[in-house]
C-alpha positions as CSV (number, residue, x, y, z in Angstrom):
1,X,-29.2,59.6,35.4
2,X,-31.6,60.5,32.5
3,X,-33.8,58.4,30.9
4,X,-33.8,58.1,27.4
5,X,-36.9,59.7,25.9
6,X,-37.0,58.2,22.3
7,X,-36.8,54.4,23.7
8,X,-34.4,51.7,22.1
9,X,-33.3,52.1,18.5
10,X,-36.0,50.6,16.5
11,X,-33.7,49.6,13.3
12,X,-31.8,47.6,16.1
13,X,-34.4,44.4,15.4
14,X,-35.6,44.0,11.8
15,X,-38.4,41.3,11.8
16,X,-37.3,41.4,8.1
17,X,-33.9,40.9,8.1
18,X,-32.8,36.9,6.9
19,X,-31.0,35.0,10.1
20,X,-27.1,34.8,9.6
21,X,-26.6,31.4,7.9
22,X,-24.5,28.8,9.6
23,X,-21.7,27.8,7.7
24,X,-21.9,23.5,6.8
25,X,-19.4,21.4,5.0
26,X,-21.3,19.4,2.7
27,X,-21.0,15.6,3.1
28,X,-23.2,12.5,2.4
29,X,-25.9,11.4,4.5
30,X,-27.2,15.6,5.4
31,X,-30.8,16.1,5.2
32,X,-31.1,19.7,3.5
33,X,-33.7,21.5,1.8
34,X,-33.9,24.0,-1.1
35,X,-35.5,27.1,0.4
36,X,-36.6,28.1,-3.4
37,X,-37.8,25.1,-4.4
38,X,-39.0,23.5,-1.7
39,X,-36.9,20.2,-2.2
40,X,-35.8,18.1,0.2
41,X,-33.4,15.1,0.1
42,X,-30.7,13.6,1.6
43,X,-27.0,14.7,0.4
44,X,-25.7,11.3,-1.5
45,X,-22.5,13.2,-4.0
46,X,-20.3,15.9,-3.8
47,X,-18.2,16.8,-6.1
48,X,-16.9,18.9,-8.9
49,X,-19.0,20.2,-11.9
50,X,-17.1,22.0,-14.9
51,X,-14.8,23.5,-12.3
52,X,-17.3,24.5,-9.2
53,X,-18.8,22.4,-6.3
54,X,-22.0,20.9,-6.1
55,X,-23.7,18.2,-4.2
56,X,-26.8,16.1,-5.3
57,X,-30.1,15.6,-3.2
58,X,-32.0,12.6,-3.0
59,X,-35.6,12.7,-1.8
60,X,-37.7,9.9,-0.4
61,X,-39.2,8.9,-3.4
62,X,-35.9,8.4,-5.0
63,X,-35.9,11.7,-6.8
64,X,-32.2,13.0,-7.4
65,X,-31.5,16.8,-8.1
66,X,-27.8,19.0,-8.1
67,X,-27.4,21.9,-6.4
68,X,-24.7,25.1,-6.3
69,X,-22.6,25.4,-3.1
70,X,-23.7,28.4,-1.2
71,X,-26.7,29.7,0.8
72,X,-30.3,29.2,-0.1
73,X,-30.9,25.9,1.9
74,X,-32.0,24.7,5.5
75,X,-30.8,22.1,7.6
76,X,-34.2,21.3,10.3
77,X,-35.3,24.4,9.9
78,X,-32.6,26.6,10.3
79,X,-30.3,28.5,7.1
80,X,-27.4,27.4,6.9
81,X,-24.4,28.4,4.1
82,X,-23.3,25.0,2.0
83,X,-19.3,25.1,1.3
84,X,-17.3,22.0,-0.4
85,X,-16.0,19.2,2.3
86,X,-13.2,20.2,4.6
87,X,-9.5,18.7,3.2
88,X,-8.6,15.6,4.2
89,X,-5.7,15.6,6.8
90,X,-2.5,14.4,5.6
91,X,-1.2,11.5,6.8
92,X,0.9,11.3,10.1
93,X,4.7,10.7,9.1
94,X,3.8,7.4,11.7
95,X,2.1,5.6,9.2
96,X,2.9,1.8,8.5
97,X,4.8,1.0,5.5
98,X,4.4,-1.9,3.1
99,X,6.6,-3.9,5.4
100,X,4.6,-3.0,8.7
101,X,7.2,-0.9,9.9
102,X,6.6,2.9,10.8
103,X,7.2,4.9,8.2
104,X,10.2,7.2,9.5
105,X,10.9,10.9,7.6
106,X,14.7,10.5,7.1
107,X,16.8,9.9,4.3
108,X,18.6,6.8,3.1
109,X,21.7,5.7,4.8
110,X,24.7,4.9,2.9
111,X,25.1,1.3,1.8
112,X,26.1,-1.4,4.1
113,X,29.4,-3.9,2.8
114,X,26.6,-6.3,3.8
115,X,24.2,-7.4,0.8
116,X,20.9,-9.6,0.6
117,X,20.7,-12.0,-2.3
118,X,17.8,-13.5,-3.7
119,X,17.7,-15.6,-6.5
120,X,16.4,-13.7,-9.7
121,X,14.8,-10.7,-10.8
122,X,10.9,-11.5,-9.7
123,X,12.3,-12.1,-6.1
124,X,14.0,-8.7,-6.1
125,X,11.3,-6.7,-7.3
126,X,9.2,-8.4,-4.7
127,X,11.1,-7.6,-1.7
128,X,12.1,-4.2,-3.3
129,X,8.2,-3.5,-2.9
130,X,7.3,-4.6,0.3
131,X,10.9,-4.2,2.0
132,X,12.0,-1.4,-0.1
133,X,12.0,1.3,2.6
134,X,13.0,-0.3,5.6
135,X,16.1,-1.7,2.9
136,X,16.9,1.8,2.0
137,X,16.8,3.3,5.2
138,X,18.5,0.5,6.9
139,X,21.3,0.7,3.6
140,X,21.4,-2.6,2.8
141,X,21.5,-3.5,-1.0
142,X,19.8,-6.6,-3.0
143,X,21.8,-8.5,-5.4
144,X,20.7,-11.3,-7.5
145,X,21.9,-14.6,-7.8
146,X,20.4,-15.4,-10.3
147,X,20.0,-18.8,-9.9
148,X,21.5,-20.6,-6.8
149,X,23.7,-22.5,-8.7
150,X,26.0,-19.7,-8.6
151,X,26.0,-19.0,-4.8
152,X,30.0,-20.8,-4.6
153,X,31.0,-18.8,-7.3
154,X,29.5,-15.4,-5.7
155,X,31.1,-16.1,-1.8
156,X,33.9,-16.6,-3.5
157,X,34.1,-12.9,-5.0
158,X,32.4,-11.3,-1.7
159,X,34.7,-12.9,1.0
160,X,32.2,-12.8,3.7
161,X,33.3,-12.1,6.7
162,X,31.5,-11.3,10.4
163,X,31.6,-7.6,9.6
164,X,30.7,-8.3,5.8
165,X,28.0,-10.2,5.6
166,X,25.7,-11.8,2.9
167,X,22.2,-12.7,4.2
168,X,20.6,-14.9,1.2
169,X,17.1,-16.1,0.8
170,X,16.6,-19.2,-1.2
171,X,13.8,-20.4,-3.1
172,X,12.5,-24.7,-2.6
173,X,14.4,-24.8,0.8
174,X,12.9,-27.9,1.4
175,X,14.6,-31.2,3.0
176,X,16.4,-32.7,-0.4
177,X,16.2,-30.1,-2.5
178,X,18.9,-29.1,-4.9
179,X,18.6,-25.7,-3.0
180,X,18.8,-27.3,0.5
181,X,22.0,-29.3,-0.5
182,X,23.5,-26.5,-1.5
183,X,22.8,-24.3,1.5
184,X,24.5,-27.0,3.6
185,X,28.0,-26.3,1.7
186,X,28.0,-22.9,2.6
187,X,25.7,-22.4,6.1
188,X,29.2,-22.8,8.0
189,X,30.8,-19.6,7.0
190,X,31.5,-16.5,9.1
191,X,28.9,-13.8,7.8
192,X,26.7,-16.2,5.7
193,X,23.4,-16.9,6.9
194,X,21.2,-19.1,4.6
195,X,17.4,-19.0,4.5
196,X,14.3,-19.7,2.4
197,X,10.5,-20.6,1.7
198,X,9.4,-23.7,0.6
199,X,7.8,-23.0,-2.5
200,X,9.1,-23.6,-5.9
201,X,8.9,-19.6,-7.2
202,X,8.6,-16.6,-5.4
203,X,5.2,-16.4,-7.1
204,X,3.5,-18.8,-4.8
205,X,4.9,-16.7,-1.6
206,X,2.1,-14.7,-2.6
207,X,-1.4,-15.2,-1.1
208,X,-3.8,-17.0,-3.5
209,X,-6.7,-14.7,-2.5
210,X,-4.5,-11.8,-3.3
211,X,-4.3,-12.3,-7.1
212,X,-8.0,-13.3,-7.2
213,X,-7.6,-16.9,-7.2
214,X,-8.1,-19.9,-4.7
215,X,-4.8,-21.4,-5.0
216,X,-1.6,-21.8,-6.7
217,X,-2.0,-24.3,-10.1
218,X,-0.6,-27.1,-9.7
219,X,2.7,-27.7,-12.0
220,X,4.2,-30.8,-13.0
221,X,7.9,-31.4,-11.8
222,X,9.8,-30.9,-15.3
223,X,7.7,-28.2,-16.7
224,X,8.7,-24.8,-16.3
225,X,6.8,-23.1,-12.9
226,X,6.2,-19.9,-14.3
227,X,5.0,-21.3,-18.2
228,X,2.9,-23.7,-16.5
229,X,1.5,-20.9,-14.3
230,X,0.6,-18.6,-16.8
231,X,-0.7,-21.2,-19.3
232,X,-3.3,-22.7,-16.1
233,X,-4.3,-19.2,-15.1
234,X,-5.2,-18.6,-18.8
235,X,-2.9,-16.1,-19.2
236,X,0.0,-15.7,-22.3
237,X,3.1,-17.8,-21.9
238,X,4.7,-18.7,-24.6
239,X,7.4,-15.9,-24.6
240,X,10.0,-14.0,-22.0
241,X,7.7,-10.9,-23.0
242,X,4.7,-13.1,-22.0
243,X,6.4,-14.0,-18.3
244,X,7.1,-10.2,-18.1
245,X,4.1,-8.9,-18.3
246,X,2.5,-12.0,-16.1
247,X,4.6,-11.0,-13.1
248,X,4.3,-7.8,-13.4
249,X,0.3,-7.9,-13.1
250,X,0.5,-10.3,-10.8
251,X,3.3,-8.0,-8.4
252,X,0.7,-5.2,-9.1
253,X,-1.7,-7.1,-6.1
254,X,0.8,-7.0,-4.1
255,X,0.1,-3.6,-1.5
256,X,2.0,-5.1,1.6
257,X,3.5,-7.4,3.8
258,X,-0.3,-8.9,4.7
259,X,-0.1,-10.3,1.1
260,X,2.8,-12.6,1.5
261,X,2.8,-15.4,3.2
262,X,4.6,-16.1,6.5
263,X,6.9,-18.8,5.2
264,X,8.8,-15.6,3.6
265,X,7.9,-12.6,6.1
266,X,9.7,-14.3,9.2
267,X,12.6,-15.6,7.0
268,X,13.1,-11.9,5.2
269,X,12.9,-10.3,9.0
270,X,15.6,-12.8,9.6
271,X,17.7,-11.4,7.0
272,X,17.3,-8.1,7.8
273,X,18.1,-8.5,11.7
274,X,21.3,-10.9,11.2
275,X,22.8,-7.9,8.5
276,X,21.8,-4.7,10.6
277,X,23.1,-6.4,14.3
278,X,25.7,-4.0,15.2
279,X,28.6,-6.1,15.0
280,X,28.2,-6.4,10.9
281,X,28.7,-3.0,8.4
């Protein structure tokens, strides 16, 4: 063995050379300084400005300044290399849907002979929303009634049947109801099973709190529910353009099954379960 006679490399450790930076996503709530300023502050925004990423310091004397994305900066101490947040992971394909079902990756299945009626167009759109995936992927297709006066003359076109079968949600299902007396006529049937809330509209199956208000106005029997809505929430009613655009903002609250109430949830599971046994097609 012979000993090296010139010693280690000198260049090997230059007291000058800058440490390697470690790299840091930027995110609120990082205490950095600004090695050429000197300023130090706590990260509170990050974002885009004209295109590139910067994030905004906040001292303790509530002093706020923007800075590049990069190197230049310390985090206790040390250098470190500033880069925009990491991306969000995507959603896992097990998410819930508006119903409270999984959410399943496959495509519709073809339509069932099997349909759901409702009574009008507000209480299709409302189950479309919240029931809309689990409908499509289950094939089952909503029809309206609109109004249940017509429910004999529609059985009578559909011929249900225990293999064909018509699950129907009615609105004011109440003990003496116009709706409940009808129901009775037909409840008997093969393939027909009958079910509703107890409200007046499909408007008031919708949580109070989730439009913003405390409750439901009260509207006198005789006076249209969805004029006499409007006009107490202060909002246009005078024309079928008026009730239109009142639904719709009022659907627009609607993000999922927690904003219904239960009176319809367990009566629309019903539906769903007696048209999807696997007995009926």
């Amino acid at each position: 063995m012979f000993s090296d006679p010139y010693g280690r490399d000198v260049l090997s450790d230059d007291p000058h050379r800058a440490p390697e930076s470690l790299i840091v996503h930027a995110t609120a709530g990082l205490i950095i300084e600004d090695v050429q300023s000197g300023f130090v502050g706590e990260i509170i925004k990050v974002g885009r400005v004209a295109g590139s990423w910067q994030f905004q310091l906040e001292d303790r004397r509530g002093v706020r300044r923007s800075f590049p994305m990069g190197r230049g900066y310390w985090i206790e101490g040390k250098p470190v290399e500033l880069v925009a947040p990491a991306p969000r992971p995507k959603k896992s394909e097990r998410a819930i849907n508006a119903a409270g079902s999984l959410h399943v990756a496959r495509r519709a299945r073809t339509a069932r002979e099997s349909r759901i009626w409702v009574e009008g167009k507000h209480d299709a759109e409302l189950v479309a929303k919240v029931w809309g995936e689990d409908l499509a992927l289950e094939g089952i297709v909503v029809e309206e009634l609109l109004g249940v006066d017509r429910l004999e003359e529609m059985i009578v076109q559909f011929q249900p049947s225990e293999t064909r079968r018509a699950g129907i949600l009615v609105d004011h299902l109440v003990s003496g109801s116009k709706e409940s007396r009808i129901a009775e006529r037909f409840a008997h049937l093969p393939g027909v099973l009958i079910l509703g809330h107890p409200y007046v509209d499909v408007w008031q199956a919708i949580k109070p709190a989730a439009v913003g208000i405390s409750a439901w106005p009260s509207v006198p029997r005789g006076e249209d529910i969805k004029e006499g809505t409007l006009r107490r929430l202060g909002l246009p009613h005078e024309s079928a353009a008026d009730i239109g655009r009142g639904w719709a903002r009022i659907l627009s609250n609607v993000r999922s099954y927690k904003d219904l109430e239960s009176s319809l949830l367990g009566r629309m599971e019903e539906l769903i379960d007696f048209l999807t046994e696997p007995e009926a097609r």
